[in-house]
C-alpha positions, 0 to 999 in steps of 0.5 A: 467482507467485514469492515471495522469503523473506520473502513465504513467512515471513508465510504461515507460522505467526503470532504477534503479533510477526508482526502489522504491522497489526491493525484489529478491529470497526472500524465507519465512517460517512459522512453517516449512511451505514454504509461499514465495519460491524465489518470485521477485517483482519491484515497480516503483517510481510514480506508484500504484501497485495492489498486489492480491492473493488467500486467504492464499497464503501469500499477507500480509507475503511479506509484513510484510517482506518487513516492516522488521517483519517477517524473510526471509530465503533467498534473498534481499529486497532493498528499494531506492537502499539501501540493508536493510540487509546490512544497517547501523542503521542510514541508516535503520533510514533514509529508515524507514522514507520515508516508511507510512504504513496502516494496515488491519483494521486500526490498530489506538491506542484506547486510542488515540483520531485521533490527538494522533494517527496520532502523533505516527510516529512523536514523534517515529523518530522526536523532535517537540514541541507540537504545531508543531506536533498539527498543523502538525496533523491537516494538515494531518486528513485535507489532508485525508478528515476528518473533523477538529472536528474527531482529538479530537475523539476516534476510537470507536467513528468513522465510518469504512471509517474514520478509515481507513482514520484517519490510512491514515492520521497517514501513511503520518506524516512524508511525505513518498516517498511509502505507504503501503496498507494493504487491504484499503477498506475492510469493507468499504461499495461499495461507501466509497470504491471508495472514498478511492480508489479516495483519494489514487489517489489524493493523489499519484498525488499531493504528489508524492507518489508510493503505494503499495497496497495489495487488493481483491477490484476488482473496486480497481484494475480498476480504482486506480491501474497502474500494478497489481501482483498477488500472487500464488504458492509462487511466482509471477504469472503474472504482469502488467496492467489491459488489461494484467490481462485480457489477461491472461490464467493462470486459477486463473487470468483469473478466478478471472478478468474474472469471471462474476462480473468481466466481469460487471465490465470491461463493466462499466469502459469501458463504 
């Protein structure tokens, strides 16, 4: 799996400037139901970290409480050291700019063409004439590989991978410092799949971007993620690189990386 510098950086030693993301003994419930119990988790500046689980063990609730839009009984999340909890109005302001975020399905306005939609974030946080959000748009549908003429379409009149970059694009108009990742190549076809994971790459590398990616996409995993974490009785079961994965012995990792498919395919990114 080929890592550019910055990916091999966040493996290397850690200090606390280095911590893009940190959550401590977060615990969450839902209708009484116990989804997160005392789950603790770092994300490192410069790295895209693989987030996997068993369906329903609660991948997309760490994330919504971490984006602060479910309630957590208990424990901290810091983002860039700021403890959201205990942040000032403006201070949340200033965190919540540097954060883009990519939801399952895409999530686009559909009375918006892709133009409108990647403007959204723009006219939430900033004050720009038109003709600068116009070009800024632009700028970002050209970044994520979409031609010019998909900024005046609607969603409805686009393909499942130009969603999903069109949504890519709305993710970095305001040049953040960490993407979330909510499931990017689900429904997309085997070859759009790994042109998504190859923008993801490039993109980290040449915006300096840390990800943070929530997925089941095994070749995801092999040959776009630096760590993975995976998910599993309420907390954080194992983490760390693709080999680690492989080395493990807790029986749902070593099931879901060590599985037939998953044997095919460590011999092709091996080979």
């Amino acid at each position: 799996m080929g890592k550019s510098s910055s990916g091999i950086k966040a493996e290397q030693g850690t200090d606390e400037s280095d911590i893009v993301l940190s959550v401590r003994d977060v615990t969450v419930s839902l209708d009484d139901k116990l989804i997160l119990d005392k789950l603790a988790l770092d994300i490192k500046r410069g790295e895209i970290l693989g987030f996997v689980g068993a369906s329903g063990a609660g991948k997309s609730v760490l994330l919504r409480t971490i984006l602060g839009l479910l309630h957590k009984q208990s424990g901290t999340i810091k983002l860039f050291g700021v403890d959201v909890d205990k942040a000032s109005d403006i201070e949340r302001l200033r965190v919540d700019m540097r954060l883009g975020v990519l939801f399952q399905h895409g999530a686009l306005f559909s009375a918006l063409t892709v133009q409108e939609n990647v403007q959204v974030p723009m006219r939430e946080y900033l004050d720009l004439p038109r003709k600068l959000m116009d070009e800024l748009a632009l700028l970002k549908i050209e970044l994520v590989g979409l031609p010019p003429d998909a900024a005046q379409k609607f969603p409805s009149e686009l393909s499942g991978g130009m969603i999903k970059r069109a949504a890519l694009a709305r993710a970095l108009a305001l040049d953040p410092d960490i993407v979330f990742l909510d499931e990017p190549t689900s429904g997309l076809d085997p070859i759009s799949a790994s042109e998504f994971d190859e923008l993801v790459v490039k993109l980290r590398d040449t915006m300096d971007l840390t990800v943070y990616m929530v997925t089941h996409d095994l070749d995801t995993l092999f040959t776009a993620c630096d760590r993975v974490a995976v998910l599993g009785n309420k907390k954080i079961l194992v983490e760390g690189t693709i080999d680690d994965m492989l080395k493990s012995e807790e029986p749902w990792v070593k099931s879901y990386f060590r599985g037939k498919r998953a044997r095919q395919l460590d011999l092709a990114a091996r080979a």
